[in-house]
N, C-alpha and C positions, 0 to 999 in steps of 0.2 A: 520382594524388596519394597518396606515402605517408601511414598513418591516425602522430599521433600516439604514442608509446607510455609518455610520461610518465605515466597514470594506474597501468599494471601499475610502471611503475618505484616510482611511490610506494607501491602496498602493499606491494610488494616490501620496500623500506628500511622503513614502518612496522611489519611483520611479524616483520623481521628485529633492529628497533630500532637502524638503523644510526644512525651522527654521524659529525661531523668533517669532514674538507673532500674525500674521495675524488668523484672524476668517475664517473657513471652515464650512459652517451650525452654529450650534450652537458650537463644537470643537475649541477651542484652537489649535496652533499646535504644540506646546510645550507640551498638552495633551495628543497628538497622538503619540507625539514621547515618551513618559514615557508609557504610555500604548503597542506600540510597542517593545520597552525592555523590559514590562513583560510577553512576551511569549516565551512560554517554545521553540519552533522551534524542536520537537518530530521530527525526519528525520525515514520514514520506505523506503524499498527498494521496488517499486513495477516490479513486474518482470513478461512483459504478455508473454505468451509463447502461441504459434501457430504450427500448424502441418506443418510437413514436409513432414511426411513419414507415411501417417496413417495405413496403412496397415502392420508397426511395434508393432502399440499399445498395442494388447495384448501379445506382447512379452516382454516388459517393465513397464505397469503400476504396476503389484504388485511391484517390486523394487523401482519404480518410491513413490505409495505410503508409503513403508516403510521409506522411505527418507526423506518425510514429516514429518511422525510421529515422526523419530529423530530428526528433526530438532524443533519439537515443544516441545516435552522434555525437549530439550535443551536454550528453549527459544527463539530460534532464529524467528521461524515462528509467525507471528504473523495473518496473514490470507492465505487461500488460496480456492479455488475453479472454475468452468467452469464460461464463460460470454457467458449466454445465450443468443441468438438473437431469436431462436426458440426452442421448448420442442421436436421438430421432427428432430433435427439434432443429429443424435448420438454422444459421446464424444469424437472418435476417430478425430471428425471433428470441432469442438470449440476451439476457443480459451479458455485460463485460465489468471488467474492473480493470483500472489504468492508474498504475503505482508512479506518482512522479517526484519527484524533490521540488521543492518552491519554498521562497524566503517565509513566505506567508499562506493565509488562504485566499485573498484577492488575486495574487498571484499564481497560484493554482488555481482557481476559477477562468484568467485572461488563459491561460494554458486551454484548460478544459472548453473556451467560448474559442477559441480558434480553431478547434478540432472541425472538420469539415463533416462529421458527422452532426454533430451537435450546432454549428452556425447555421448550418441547413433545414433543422428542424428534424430530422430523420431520429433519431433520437436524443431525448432527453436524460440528466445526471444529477446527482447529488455528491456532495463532498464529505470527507472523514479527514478527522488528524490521526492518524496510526503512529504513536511513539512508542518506538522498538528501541528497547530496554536491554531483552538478551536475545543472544544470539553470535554468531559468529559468519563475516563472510571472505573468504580469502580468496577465491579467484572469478577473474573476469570471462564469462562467457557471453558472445555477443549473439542474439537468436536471429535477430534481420535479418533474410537474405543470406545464412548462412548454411552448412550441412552440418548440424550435430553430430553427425555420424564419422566427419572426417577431421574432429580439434586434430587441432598440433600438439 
């Protein structure tokens, strides 16, 4: 089964700020432009955080994880966890990535500078805008403190 290639068509035309009625494959591009208005453009904060100071770590990650877990309470958190390269590198020495919602990126930043990892010097982040376009998500599952194993 050939994959779609309407999604490259549309950044393409958005990129290029095409109009008018020219044919792109089978697309329209007055098509592409109405179908590009209907996305939602969901903005999450991705925030990869890397070590600095690993040999702070166990002096910080419980703070560090209580942080998370209020933030996800609060809704703010929407992912978080290690980016594995290998299962033999211990955590102290991974990087992470921490998916949040913020009105902005300053506000994602006050987010990411209160993390008790990060006010502490232990490691250091950078920031991303991730606008998810497609996708679908319909049910809430909470990971903190919780047993996957035993949803309702």
């Amino acid at each position: 089964m050939q994959r779609q290639k309407l999604p490259i068509t549309l950044a393409l035309c958005l990129a290029l700020g095409l109009a008018g009625t020219a044919t792109i494959g089978n697309a329209q591009e007055s098509d592409i432009a109405k179908l590009a208005a209907s996305l939602q453009n969901f903005k999450v904060w991705l925030i990869e955080t890397r070590p600095a100071k690993p040999e702070q770590f166990g002096d910080y990650i419980m703070a560090h994880l209580e942080y998370q877990f209020e933030l996800e309470r609060e809704g703010v958190l929407f992912a978080a966890g290690p980016l594995l390269e290998s299962e033999k590198v211990p955590p102290p020495l991974t990087p992470g990535l921490i998916a949040v919602r913020a009105d902005s990126l300053e506000q994602a930043q006050q987010i990411a500078d209160a993390d008790p990892m990060h006010s502490s010097g232990t490691r250091t982040y950078t920031i991303r805008t991730w606008v998810i376009n497609e996708g679908a998500i319909n049910v809430t599952v909470n990971l903190s403190g919780q047993n996957p194993t035993k949803l309702k």
